[in-house]
C-alpha positions as CSV (number, residue, x, y, z in Angstrom):
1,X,-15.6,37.6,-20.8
2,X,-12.5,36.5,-21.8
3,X,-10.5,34.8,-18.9
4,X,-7.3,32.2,-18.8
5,X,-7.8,28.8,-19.0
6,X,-5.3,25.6,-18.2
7,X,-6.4,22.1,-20.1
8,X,-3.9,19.4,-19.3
9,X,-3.6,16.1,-21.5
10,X,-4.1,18.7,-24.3
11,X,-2.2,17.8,-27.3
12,X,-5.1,14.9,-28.7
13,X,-8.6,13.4,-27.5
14,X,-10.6,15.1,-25.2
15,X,-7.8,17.6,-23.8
16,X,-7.2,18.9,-27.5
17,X,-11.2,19.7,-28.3
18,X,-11.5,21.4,-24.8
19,X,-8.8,23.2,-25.3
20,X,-10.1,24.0,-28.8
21,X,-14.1,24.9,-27.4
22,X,-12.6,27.0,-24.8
23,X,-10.6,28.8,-27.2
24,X,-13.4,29.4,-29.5
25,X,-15.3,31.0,-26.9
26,X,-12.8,33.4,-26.5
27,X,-10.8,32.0,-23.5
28,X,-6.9,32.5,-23.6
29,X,-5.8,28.8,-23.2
30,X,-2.6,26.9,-22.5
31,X,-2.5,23.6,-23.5
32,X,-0.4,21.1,-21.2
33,X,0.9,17.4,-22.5
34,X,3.0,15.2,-21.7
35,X,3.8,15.1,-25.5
36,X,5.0,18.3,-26.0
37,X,5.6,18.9,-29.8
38,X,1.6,17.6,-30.6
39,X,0.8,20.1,-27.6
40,X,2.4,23.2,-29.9
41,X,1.1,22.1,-32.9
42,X,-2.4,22.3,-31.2
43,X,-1.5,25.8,-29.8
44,X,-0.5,27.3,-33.2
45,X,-3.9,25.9,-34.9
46,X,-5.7,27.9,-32.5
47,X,-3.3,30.8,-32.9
48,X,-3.3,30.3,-36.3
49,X,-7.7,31.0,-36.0
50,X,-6.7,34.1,-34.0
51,X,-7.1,32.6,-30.3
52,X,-4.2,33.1,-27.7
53,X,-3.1,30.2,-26.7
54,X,0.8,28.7,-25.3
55,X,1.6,25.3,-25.1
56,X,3.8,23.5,-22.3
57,X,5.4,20.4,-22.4
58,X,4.4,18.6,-18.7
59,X,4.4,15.4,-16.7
60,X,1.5,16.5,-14.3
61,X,3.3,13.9,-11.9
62,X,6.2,16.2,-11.6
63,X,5.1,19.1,-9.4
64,X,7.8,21.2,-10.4
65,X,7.0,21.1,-13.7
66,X,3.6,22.1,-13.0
67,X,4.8,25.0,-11.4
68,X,6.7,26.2,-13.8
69,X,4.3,25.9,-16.6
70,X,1.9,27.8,-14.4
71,X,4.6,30.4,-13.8
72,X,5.0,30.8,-18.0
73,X,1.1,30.9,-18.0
74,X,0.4,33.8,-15.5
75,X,3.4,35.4,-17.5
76,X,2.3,35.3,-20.9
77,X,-1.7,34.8,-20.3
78,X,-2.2,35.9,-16.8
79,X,-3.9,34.2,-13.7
80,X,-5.3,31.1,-13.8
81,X,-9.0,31.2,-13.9
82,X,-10.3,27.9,-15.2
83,X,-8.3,24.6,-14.7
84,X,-9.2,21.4,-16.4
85,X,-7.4,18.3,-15.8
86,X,-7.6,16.2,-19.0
87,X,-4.0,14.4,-18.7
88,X,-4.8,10.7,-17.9
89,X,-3.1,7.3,-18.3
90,X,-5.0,3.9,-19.0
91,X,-4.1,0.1,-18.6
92,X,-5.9,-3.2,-19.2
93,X,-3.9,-5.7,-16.9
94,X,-5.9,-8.6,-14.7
95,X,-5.9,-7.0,-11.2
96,X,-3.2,-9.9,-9.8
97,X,-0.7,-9.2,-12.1
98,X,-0.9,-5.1,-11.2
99,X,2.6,-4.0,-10.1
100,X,3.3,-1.6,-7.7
101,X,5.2,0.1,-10.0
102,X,2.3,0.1,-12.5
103,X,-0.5,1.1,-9.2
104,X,2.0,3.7,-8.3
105,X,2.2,5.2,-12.0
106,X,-1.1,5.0,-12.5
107,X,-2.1,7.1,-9.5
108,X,0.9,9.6,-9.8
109,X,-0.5,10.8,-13.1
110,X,-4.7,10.2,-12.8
111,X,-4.8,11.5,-9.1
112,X,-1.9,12.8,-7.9
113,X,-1.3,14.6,-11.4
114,X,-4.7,16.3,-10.7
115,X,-4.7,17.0,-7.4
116,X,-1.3,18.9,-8.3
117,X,-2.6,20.9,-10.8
118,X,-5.4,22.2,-9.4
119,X,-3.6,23.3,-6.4
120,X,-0.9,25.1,-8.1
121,X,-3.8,26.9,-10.0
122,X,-6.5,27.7,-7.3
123,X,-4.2,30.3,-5.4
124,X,-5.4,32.7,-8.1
125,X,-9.0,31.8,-8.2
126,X,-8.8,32.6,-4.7
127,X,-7.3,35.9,-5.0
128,X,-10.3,36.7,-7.8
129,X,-13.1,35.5,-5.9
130,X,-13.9,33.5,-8.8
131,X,-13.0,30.0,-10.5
132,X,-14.0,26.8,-12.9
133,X,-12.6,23.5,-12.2
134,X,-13.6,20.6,-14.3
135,X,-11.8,17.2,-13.6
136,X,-12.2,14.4,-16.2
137,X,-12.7,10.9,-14.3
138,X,-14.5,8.2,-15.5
139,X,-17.2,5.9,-15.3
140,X,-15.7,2.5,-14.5
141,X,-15.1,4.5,-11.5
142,X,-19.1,4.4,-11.3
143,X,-19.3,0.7,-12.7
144,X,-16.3,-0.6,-11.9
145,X,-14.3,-2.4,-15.1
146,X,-12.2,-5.6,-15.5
147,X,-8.6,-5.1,-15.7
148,X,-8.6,-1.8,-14.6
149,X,-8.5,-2.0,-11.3
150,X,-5.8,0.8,-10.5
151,X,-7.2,2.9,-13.2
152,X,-10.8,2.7,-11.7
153,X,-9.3,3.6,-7.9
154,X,-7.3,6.5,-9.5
155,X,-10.6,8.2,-10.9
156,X,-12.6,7.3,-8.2
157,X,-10.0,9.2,-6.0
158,X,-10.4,11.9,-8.9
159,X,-14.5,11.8,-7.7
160,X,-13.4,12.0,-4.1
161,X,-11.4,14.5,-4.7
162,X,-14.0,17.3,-7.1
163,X,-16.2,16.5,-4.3
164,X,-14.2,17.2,-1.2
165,X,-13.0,21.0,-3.3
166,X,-16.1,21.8,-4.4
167,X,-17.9,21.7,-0.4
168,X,-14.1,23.6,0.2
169,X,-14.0,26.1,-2.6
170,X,-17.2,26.9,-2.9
171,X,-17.9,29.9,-0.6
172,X,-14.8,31.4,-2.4
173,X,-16.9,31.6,-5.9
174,X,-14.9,29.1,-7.1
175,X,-17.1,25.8,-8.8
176,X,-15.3,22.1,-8.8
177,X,-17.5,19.4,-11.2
178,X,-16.3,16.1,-12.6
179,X,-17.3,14.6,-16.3
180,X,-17.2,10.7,-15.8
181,X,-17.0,10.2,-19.7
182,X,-18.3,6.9,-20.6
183,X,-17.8,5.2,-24.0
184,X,-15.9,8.5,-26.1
185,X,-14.1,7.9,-29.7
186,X,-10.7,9.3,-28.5
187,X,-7.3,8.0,-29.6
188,X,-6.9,6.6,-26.3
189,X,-10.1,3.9,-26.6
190,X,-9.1,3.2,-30.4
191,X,-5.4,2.1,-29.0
192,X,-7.3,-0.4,-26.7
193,X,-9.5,-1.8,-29.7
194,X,-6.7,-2.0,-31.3
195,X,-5.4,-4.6,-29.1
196,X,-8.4,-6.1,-28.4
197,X,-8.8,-4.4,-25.1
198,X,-11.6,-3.0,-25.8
199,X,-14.7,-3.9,-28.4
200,X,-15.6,-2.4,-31.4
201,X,-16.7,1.3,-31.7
202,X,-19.9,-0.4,-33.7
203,X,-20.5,-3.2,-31.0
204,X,-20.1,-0.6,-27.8
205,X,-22.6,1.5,-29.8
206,X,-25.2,-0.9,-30.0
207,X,-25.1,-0.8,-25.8
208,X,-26.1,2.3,-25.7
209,X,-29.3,3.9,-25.6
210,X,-28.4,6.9,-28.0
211,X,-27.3,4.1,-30.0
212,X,-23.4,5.7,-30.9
213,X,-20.5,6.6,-28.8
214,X,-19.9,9.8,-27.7
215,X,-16.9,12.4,-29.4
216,X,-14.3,14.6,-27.9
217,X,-16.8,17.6,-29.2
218,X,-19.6,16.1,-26.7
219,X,-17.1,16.5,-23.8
220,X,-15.8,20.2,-24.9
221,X,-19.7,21.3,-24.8
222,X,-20.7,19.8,-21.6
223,X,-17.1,21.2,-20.1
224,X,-17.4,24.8,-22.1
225,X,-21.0,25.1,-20.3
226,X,-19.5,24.1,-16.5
227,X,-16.7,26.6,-17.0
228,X,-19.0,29.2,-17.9
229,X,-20.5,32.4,-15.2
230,X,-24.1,30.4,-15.8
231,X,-22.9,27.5,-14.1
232,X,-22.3,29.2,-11.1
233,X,-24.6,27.1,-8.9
234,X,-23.3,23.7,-10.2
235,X,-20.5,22.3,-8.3
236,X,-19.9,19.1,-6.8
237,X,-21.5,17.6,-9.2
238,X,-20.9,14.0,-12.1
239,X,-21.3,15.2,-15.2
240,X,-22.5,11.8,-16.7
241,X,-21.8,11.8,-20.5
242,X,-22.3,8.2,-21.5
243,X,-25.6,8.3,-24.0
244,X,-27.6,7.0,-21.2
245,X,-26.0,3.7,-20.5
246,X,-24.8,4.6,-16.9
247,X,-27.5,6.9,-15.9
């Protein structure tokens, strides 16, 4: 069954091959970004391979602007039936050198950001008796990681939050899961190696037990699966996807 799906931070990385799997499977998607131009180009690949699909320039920070993209969506696509929250921001700085400015950011967009979007999108879940929300933490929320310290609260609030939804949601047929990604090849972790924030995809590999990192493609199947009608007795649930390293 075709339905309408919402994938925000969709313009590159993860966002951009959910939004892509979800399209192939015949889902009419909207792809949300902070970067608005990449999120278009995105949106006419996938019209260009016959999918619908819109794309929205939005700051999921800005609850307005959620609003209204959601607005455009139920125009052009119809009611919202799957929301995935994708849009994310990372920071490597030592935890006493963490600004408010930089704490407050980072939980405007990570938490707040989703929390937003998934509650401008569940009144019409609610009115079909039927919904998929996947969030996209992380697992240093799990493990804990140096230097991100306001990162690691944001997407632990993002666990808190899937959790608290799914025991809410749940007797409305609408499912709430969370995929803690681990190690994934995105643009995002290659702008940290780049600076040396991070290792090597080569040396992280060799940490884990499937012995490589994991792609944007892993994340789309595990997320394509979760938003399907068989996963209707998941919810609540961590999704690891980390090759086995934080199992």
């Amino acid at each position: 069954m075709s339905r309408v799906a919402v994938v925000t931070g969709a313009a590159s990385g993860m966002g951009l091959a959910i939004a892509g799997r979800l399209a192939n499977d015949g889902h009419r998607v909207a792809l949300l970004d902070l970067d608005g131009d990449a999120a278009e180009r995105a949106a006419r690949d996938l019209r260009g391979s016959g999918a619908k699909a819109l794309a929205a320039k939005v700051d999921v920070s800005d609850r307005g602007a959620v609003d209204d993209a959601l607005r455009r969506v139920r125009d052009e696509l119809g009611p919202v039936e799957i929301m995935v929250t994708s849009a994310g921001l990372d920071e490597f700085v030592g935890f006493t050198e963490i600004t408010a400015a930089q704490w407050e950011r980072m939980l405007a967009v990570n938490l707040t950001g989703t929390f937003q979007c998934i509650q401008a999108a569940v009144p019409d879940m609610l009115a079909a008796g039927w919904g998929r929300i996947v969030t996209i933490s992380s697992s240093s929320a799990q493990t804990g990681a140096a230097r991100l310290a306001h990162y690691a609260a944001s997407k632990g609030g993002v666990i808190a939050l899937t959790k608290a939804l799914a025991v809410e949601l749940g007797p409305h047929g609408i499912t709430v899961n969370t995929i803690p990604p681990g190690a994934i090849d995105t643009p995002m972790s290659r702008r940290a190696q780049a600076t040396g924030a991070l290792p090597s995809t080569d040396t992280i590999a060799k940490m884990i037990p499937v012995r490589r990192t994991g792609t944007p493609e892993d994340v789309a199947a595990a997320c394509a699966f979760l938003c399907s009608d068989e996963a209707g007795y998941i919810t609540g649930q961590q999704v690891n996807l980390s090759g086995g390293r934080y199992v």
